[in-house]
N, C-alpha and C positions, 0 to 999 in steps of 0.2 A: 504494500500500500504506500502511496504516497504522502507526504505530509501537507501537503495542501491542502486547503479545504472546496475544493471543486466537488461541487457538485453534480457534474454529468458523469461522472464516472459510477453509478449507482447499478449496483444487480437488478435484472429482469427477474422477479419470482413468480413471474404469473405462470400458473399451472399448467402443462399439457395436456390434462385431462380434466373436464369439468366435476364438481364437487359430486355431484348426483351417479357420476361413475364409482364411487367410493361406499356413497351413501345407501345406493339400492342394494347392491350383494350384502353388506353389515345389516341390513334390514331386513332383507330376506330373510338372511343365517337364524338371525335372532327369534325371527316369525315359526321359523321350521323348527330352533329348540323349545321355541316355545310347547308349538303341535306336538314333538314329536314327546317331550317329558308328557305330557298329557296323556295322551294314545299310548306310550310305556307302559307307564303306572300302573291306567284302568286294566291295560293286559295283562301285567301281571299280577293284579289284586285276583283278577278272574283266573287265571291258571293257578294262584297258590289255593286259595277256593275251593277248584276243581282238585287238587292234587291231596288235598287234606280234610275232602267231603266226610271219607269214610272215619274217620276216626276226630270226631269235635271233641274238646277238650273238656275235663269232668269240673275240675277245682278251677276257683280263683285264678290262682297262682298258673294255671294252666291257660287259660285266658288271655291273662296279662304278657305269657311268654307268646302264645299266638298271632296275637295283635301285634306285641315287637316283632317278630320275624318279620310276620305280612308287611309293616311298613318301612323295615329293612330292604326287606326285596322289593317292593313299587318305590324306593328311594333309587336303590341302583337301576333299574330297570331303566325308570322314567329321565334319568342323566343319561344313560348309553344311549336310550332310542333318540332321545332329544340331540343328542352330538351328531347321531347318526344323520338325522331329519335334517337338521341345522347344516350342515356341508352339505350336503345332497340339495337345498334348495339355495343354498348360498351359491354354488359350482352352477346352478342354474341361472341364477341371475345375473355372474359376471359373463357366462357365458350371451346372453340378453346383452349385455349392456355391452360388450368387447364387439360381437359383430354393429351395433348399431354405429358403435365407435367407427369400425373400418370402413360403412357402408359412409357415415357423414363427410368421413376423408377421401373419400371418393371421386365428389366432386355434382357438382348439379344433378344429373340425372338419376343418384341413388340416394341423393341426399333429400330429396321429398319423398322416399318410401323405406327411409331406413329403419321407421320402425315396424310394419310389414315385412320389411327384411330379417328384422331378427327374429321376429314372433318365428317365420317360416325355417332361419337357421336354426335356433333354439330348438323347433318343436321335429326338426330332421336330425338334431343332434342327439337327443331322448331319444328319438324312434332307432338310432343304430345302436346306441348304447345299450338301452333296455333289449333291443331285437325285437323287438315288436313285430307281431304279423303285419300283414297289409292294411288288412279292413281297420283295423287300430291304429298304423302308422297314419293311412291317411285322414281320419278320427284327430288326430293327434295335428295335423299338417293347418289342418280347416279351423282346429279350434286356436293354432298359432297366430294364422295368417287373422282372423276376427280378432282376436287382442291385441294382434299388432297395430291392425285399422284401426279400432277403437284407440289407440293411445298414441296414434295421428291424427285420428280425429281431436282429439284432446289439445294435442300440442297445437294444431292448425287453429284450435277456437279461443284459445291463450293469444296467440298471436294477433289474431283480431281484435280481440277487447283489448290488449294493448295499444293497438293502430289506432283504433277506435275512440279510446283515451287520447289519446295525443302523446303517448311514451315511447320513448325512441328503441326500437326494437334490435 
């Protein structure tokens, strides 16, 4: 650094990637540990249940030890499925937000369908991974490519009430 005090010599921090590429995968994760501790737990309160029907506990003290296990096991359950759930819909949304990213760098002609774009990558990138049959892959392609319109559509009616306002877009 130099010892002057010039001020045009100042670092560029403006981001390469906008805040919302960051913000929706963390969102998502967070939405899917949520589901997925949920949907755990009840599983396994039902499977311990089922596994310990035949023999209910006589005393107290037998009880109280039942009940601990049970909420031992719907504690673990509902962390692993929710960590499971949580990456699995997080990997989903950066994969959502990555193509729309590539599609906006694009250049004009992808950059008013990028997010159609990614609804259709995302929902062809599930359909390899999982294996999906057909009749479900393309199930899967139709319900991409509709969410992805819809949240063109979304973005496209932002931009108008902004015009519209008079706020420089």
């Amino acid at each position: 650094m130099s010892d002057n005090n010039d001020t045009t010599d100042r670092y560029d921090v403006t981001p390469i990637l906008e805040s919302r590429y960051f913000i929706l995968p963390a969102s998502a994760a967070f939405v899917g540990l949520f589901i997925g501790a949920v949907r755990g737990s009840r599983l396994a309160s039902l499977r311990f249940l089922a596994e310990n029907a035949h023999r209910p506990p006589k005393t107290i003290r037998g009880w109280y030890l039942y009940n601990k296990t049970k909420n031992y096991r719907r504690m673990a359950a509902g962390l692993s499925s929710g960590g499971k759930d949580g990456v699995k819909l997080g990997v989903t949304a950066l994969v959502w937000v990555g193509i729309e990213d590539v599609l906006g760098r694009c250049g004009t002609p992808f950059d008013d369908l990028k997010e159609v774009g990614a609804g259709v990558g995302t929902a062809a990138t599930f359909s390899a991974v999982y294996r999906l049959p057909w009749r479900t892959g393309s199930r899967a392609l139709l319900l991409g490519t509709v969410i992805g319109g819809g949240m063109g559509f979304l973005g496209w009616t932002r931009q108008y009430l902004k015009r519209a306002r008079g706020d420089h877009v």
